[in-house]
Biotite code that builds the C-alpha atoms (Angstrom):
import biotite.structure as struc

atoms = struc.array([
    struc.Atom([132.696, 51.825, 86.542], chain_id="A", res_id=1, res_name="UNK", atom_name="CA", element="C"),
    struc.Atom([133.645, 54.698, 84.379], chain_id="A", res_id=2, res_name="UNK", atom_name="CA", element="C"),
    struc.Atom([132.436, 58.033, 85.707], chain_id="A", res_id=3, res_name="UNK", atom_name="CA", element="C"),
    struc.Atom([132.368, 60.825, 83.588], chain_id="A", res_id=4, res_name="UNK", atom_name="CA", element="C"),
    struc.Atom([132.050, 64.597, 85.420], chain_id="A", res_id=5, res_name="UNK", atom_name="CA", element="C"),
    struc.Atom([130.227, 67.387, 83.046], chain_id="A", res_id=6, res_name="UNK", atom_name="CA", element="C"),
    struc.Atom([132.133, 70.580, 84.550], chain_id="A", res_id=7, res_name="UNK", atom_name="CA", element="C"),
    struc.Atom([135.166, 72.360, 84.990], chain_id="A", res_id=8, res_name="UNK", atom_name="CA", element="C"),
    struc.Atom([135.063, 74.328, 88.197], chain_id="A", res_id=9, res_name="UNK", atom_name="CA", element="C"),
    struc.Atom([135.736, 74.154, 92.032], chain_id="A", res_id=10, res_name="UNK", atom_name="CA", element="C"),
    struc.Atom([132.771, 71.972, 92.157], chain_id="A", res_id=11, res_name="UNK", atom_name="CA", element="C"),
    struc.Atom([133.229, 69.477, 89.369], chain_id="A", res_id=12, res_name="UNK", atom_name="CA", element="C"),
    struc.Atom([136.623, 69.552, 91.308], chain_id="A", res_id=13, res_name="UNK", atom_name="CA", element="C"),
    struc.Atom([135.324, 67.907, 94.600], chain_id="A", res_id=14, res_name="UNK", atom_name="CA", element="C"),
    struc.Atom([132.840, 65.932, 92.823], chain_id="A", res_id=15, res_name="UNK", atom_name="CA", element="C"),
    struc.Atom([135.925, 63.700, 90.792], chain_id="A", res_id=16, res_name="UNK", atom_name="CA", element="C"),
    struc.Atom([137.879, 63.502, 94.178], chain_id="A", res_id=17, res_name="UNK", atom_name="CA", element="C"),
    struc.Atom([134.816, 61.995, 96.376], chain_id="A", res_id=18, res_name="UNK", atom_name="CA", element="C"),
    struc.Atom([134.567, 59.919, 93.232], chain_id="A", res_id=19, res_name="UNK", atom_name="CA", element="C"),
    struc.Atom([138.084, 58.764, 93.203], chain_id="A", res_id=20, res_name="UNK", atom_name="CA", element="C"),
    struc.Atom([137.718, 57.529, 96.523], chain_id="A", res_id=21, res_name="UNK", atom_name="CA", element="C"),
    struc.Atom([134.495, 55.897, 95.343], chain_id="A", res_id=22, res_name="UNK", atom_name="CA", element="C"),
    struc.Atom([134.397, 51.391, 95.864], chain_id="A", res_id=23, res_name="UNK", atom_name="CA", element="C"),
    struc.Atom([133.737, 50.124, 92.431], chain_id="A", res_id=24, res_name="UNK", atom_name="CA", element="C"),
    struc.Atom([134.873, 53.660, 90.317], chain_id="A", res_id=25, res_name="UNK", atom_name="CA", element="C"),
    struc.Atom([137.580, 52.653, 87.755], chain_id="A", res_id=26, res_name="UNK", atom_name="CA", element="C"),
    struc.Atom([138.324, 55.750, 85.864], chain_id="A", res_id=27, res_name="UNK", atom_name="CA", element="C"),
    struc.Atom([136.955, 59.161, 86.639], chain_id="A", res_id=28, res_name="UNK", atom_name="CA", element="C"),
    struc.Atom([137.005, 61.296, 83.195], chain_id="A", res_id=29, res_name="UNK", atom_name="CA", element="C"),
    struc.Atom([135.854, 65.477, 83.191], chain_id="A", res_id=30, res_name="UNK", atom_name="CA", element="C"),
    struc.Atom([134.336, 67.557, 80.568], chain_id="A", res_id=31, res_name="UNK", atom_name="CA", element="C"),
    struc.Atom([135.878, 69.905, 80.146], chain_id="A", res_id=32, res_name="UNK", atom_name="CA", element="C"),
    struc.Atom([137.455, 70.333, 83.394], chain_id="A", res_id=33, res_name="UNK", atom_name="CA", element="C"),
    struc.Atom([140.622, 72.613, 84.163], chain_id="A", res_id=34, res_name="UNK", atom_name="CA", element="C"),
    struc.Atom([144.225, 72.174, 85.001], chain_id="A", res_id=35, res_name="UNK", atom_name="CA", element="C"),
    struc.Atom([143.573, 71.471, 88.428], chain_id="A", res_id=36, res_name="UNK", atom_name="CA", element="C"),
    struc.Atom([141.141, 68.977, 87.934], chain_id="A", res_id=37, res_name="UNK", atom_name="CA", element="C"),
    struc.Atom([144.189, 67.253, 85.416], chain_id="A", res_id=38, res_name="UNK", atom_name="CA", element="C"),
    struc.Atom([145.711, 66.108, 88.332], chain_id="A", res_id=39, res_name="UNK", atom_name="CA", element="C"),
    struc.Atom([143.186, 63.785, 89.321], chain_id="A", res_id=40, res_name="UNK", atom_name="CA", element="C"),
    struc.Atom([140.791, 62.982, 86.193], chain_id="A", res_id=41, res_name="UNK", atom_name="CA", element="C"),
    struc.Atom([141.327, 62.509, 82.586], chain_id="A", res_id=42, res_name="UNK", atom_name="CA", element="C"),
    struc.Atom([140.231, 65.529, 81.190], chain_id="A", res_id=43, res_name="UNK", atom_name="CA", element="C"),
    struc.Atom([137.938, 64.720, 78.090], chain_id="A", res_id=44, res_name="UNK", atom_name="CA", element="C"),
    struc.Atom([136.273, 67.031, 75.527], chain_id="A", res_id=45, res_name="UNK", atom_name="CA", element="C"),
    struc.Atom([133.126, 68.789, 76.325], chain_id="A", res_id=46, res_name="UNK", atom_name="CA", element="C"),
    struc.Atom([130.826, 71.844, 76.218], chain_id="A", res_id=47, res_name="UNK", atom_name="CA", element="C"),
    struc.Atom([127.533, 71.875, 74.908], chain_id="A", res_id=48, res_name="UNK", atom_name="CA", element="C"),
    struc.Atom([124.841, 68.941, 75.314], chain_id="A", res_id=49, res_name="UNK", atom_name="CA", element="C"),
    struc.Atom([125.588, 67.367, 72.255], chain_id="A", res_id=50, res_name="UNK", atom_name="CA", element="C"),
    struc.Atom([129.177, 67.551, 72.425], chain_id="A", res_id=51, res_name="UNK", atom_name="CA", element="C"),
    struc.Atom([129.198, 66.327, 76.205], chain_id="A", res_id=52, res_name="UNK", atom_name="CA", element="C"),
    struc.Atom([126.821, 63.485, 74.643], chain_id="A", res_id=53, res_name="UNK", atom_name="CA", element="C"),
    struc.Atom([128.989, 62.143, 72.353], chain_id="A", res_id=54, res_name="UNK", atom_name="CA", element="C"),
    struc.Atom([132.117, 62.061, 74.569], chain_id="A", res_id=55, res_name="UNK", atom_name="CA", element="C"),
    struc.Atom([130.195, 59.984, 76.722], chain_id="A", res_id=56, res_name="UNK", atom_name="CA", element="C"),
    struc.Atom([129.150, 57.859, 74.096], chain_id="A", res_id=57, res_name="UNK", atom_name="CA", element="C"),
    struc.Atom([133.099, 57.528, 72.569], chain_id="A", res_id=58, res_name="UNK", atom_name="CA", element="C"),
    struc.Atom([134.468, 57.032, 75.980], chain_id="A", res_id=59, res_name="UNK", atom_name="CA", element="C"),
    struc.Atom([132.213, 54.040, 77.531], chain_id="A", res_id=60, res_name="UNK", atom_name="CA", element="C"),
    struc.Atom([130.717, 56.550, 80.489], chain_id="A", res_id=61, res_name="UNK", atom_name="CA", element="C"),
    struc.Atom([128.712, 54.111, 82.718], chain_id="A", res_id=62, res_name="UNK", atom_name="CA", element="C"),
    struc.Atom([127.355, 56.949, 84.626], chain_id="A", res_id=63, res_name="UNK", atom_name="CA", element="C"),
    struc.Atom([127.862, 61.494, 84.091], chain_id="A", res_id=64, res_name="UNK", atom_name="CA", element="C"),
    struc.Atom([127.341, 63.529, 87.038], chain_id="A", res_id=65, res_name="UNK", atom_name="CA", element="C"),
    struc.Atom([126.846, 66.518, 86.035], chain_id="A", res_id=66, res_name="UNK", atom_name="CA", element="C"),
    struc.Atom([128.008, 69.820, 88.176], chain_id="A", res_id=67, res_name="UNK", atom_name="CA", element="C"),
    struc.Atom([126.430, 73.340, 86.678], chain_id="A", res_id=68, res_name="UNK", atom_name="CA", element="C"),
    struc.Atom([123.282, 74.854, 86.233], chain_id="A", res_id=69, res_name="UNK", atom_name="CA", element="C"),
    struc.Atom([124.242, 75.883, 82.522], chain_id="A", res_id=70, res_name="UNK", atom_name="CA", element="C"),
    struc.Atom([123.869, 72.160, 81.033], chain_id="A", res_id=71, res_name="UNK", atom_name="CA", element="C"),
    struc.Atom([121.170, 71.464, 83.125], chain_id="A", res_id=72, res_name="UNK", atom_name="CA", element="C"),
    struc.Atom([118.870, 73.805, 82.032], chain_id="A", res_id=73, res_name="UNK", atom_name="CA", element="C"),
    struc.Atom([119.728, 72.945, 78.723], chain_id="A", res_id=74, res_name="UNK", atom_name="CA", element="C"),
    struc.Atom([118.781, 69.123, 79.017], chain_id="A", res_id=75, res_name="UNK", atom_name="CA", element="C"),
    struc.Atom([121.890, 67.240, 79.406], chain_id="A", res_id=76, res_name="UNK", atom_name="CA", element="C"),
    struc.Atom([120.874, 64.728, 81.737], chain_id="A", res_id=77, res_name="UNK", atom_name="CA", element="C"),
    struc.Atom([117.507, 64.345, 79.368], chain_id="A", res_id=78, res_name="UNK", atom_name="CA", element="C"),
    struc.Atom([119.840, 64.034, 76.337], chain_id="A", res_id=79, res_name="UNK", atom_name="CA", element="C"),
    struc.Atom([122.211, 61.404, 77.913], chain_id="A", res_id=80, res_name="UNK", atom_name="CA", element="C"),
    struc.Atom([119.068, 59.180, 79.678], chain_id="A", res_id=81, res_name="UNK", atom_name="CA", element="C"),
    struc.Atom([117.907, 59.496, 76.039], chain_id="A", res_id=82, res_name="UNK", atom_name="CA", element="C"),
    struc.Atom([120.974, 57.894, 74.753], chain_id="A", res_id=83, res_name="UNK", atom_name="CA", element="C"),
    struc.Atom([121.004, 54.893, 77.874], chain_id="A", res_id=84, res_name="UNK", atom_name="CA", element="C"),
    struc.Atom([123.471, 56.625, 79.593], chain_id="A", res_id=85, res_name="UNK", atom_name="CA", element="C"),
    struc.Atom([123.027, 56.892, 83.135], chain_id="A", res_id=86, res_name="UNK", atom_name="CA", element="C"),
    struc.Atom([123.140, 60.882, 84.843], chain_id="A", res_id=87, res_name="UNK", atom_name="CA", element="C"),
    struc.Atom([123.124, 62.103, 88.161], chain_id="A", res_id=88, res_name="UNK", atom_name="CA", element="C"),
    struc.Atom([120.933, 65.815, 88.337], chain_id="A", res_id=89, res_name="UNK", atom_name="CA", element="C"),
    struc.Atom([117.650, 67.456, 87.420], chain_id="A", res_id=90, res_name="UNK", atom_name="CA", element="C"),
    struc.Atom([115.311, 67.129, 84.076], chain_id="A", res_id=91, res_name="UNK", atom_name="CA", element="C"),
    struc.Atom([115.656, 70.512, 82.395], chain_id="A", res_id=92, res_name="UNK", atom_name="CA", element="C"),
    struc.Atom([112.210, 70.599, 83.407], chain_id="A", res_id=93, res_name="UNK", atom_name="CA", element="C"),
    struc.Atom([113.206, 70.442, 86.920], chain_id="A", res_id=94, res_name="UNK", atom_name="CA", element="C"),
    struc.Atom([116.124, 72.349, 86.918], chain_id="A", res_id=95, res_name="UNK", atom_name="CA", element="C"),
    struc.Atom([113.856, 75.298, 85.727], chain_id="A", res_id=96, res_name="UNK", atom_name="CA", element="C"),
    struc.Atom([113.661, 75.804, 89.610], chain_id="A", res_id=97, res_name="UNK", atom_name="CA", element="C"),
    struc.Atom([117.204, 77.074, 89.166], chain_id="A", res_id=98, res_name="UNK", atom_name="CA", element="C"),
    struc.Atom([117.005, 78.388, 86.142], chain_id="A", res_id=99, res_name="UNK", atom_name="CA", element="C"),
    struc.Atom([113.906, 80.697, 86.241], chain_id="A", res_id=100, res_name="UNK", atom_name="CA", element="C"),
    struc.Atom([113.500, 82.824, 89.187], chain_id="A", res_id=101, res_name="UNK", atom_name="CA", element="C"),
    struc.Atom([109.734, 84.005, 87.625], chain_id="A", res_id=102, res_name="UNK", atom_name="CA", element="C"),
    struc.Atom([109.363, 79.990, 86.900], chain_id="A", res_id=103, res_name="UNK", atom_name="CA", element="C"),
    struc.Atom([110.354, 79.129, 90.520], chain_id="A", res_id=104, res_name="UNK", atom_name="CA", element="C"),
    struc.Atom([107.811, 81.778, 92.222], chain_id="A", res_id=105, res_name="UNK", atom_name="CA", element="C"),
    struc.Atom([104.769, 80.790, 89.786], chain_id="A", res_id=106, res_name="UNK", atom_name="CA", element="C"),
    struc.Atom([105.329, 76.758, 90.829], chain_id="A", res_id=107, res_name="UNK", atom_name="CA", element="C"),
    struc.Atom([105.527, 78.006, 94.858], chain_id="A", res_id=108, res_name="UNK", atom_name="CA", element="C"),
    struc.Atom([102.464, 80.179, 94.444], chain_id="A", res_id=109, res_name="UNK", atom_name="CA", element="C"),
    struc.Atom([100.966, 76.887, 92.182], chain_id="A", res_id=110, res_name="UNK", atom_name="CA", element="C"),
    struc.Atom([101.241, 74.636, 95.286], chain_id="A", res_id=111, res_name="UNK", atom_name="CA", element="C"),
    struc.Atom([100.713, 77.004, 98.007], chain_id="A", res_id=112, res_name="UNK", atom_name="CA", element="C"),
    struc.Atom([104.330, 77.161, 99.038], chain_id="A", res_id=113, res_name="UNK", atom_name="CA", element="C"),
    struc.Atom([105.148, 80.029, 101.131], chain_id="A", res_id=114, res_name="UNK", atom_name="CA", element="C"),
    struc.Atom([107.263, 82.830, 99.452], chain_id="A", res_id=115, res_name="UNK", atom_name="CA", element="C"),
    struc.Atom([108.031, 86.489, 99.665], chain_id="A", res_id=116, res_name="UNK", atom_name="CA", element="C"),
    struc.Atom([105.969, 88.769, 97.747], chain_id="A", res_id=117, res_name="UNK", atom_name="CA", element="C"),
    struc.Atom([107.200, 89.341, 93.779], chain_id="A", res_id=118, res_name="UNK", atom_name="CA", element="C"),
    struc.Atom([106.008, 91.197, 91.235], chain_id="A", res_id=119, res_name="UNK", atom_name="CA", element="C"),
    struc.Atom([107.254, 90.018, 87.864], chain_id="A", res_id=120, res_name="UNK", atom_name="CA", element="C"),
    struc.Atom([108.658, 93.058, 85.676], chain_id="A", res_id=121, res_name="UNK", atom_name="CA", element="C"),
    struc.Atom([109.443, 92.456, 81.751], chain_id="A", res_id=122, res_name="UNK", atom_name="CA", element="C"),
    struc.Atom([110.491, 96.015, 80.895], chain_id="A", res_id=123, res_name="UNK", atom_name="CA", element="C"),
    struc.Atom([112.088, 99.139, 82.005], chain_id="A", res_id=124, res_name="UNK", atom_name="CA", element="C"),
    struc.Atom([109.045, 100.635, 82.111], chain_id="A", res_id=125, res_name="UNK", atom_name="CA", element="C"),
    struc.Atom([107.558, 98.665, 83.687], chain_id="A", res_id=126, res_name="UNK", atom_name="CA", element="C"),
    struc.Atom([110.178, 98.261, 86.717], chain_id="A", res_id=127, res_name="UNK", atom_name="CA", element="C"),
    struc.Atom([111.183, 101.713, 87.004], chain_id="A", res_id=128, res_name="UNK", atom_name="CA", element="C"),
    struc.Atom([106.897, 102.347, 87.683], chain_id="A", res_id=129, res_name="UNK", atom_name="CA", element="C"),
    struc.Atom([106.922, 100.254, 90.062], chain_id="A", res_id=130, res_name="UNK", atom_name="CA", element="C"),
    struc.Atom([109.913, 101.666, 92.198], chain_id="A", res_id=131, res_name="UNK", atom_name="CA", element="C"),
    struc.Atom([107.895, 104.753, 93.030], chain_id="A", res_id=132, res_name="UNK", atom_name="CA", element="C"),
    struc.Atom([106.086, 104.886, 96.526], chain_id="A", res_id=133, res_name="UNK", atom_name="CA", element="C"),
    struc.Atom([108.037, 101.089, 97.285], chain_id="A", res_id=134, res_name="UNK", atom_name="CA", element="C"),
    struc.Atom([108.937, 100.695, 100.729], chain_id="A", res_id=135, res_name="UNK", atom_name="CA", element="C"),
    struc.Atom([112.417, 100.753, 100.766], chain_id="A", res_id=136, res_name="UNK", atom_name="CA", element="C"),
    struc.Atom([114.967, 98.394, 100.644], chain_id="A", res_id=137, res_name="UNK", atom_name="CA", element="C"),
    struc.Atom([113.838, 95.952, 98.006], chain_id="A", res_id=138, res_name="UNK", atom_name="CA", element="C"),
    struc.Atom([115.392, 92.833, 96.377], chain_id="A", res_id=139, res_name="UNK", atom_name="CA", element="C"),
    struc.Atom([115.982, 92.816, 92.887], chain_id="A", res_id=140, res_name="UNK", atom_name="CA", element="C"),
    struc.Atom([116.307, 89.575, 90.705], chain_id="A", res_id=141, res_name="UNK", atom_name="CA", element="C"),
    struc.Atom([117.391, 89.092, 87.476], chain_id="A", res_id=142, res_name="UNK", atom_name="CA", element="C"),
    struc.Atom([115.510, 86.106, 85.838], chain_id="A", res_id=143, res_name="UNK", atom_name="CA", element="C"),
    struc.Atom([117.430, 83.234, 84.311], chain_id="A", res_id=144, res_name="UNK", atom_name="CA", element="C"),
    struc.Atom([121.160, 81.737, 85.527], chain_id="A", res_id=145, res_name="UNK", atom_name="CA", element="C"),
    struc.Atom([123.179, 84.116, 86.850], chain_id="A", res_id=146, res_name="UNK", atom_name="CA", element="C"),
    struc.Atom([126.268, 82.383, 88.010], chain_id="A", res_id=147, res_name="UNK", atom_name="CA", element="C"),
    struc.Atom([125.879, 83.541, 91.887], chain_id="A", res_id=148, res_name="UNK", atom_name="CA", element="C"),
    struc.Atom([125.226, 86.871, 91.151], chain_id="A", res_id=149, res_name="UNK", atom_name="CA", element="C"),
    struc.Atom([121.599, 88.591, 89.863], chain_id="A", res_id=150, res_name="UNK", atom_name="CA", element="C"),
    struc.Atom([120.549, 89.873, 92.844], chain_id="A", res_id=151, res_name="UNK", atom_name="CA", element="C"),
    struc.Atom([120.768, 93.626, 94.475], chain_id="A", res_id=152, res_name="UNK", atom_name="CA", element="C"),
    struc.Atom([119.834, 94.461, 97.499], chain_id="A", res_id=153, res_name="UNK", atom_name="CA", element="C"),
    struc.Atom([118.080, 98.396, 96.857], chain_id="A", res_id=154, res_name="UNK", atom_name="CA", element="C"),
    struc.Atom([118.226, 100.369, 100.244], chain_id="A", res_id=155, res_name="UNK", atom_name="CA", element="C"),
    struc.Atom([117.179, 103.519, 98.211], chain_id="A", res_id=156, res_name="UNK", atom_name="CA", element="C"),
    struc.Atom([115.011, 104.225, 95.021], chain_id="A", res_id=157, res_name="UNK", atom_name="CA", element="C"),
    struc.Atom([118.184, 105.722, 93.358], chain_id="A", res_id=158, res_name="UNK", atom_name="CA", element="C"),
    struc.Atom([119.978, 102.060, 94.161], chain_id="A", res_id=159, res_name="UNK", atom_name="CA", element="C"),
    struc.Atom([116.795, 100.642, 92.873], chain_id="A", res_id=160, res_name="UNK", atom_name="CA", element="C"),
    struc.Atom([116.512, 102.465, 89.352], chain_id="A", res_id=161, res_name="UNK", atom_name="CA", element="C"),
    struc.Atom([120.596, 102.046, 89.200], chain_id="A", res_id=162, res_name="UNK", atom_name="CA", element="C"),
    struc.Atom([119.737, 98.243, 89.364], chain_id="A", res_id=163, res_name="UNK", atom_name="CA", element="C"),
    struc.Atom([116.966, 98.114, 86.823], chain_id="A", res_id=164, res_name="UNK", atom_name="CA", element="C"),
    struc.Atom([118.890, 99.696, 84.341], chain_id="A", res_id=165, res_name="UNK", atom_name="CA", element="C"),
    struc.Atom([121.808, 97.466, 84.949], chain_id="A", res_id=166, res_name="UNK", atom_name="CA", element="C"),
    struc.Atom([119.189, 94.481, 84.452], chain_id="A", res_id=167, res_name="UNK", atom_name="CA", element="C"),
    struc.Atom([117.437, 96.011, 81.450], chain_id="A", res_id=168, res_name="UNK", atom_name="CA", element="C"),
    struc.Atom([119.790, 98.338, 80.012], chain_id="A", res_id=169, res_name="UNK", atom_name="CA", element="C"),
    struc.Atom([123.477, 97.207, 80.197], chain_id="A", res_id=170, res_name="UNK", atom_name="CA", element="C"),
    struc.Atom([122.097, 93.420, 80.402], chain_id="A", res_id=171, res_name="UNK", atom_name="CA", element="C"),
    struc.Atom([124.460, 93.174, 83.829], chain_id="A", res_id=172, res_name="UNK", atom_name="CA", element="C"),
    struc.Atom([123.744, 90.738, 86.504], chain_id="A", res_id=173, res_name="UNK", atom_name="CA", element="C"),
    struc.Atom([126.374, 92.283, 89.474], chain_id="A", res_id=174, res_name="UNK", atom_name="CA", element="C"),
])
């Protein structure tokens, strides 16, 4: 079998080595991987869905495991079960749990799941209103990926208003 690995970080990384050592796994290709991962896969060209798509079409992929959030959200494994190519991870549908914070708390409340209390801010304006009077300290959370980071922990109002203009301002996600 020829496994193809959407990725190129410490992840991806560990994925292609428990695949090396995998019974019936041939060739283990990445996309685009990294210079570590060289040592042990073929690296192959990737990067968006369609690109990623078409490598795995040109190179015979029997099966793409695919490593971040990023392409996931965006429909890769939809866009390679489209083209018969079998994928290991979430529908972009369902890796909208990942991918939207606001999604992921609206679904929970939806079936009765358990969950902190939220309040969904789109604005400044909006967020910086709702600071006043809070009991303090709050989480923040930055909708959308956020590579590990997008959430502050407030213990003050000033930490609080520093965060939302971060979010909302300078577009950071610390």
């Amino acid at each position: 079998m020829r496994v193809l690995v959407a990725g190129g970080g410490g992840r991806e990384h560990a994925i292609v080595r428990a695949l090396l050592r995998s019974h019936g796994v041939e060739e283990v290709l990445c996309a685009p991987g990294n210079a570590g991962i060289a040592a042990d896969a073929r690296l192959v060209e990737g990067g968006d869905v369609p690109a990623t798509v078409r490598t795995a079409r040109r190179e015979g992929a029997d099966f793409v495991v695919v490593g971040p959030e990023a392409p996931l959200v965006e429909g890769l494994v939809d866009a390679l079960e489209a083209e018969g190519i079998a994928a290991f991870g979430p529908t972009a549908e369902a890796a909208r749990l990942e991918g939207s914070k606001a999604h992921a708390k609206a679904l929970m409340a939806e079936a009765g799941v358990p969950t902190a209390g939220h309040a969904v801010l789109r604005s400044r304006t909006d967020a910086l209103d709702r600071l006043a009077g809070r009991t303090y300290p709050v989480v923040l959370k930055a909708d959308g990926l956020a590579a590990g980071k997008g959430v502050i922990i407030c213990e003050t109002e000033a930490a609080a208003r520093e965060a939302v203009e971060a979010f909302f301002v300078e577009r950071q996600q610390r």
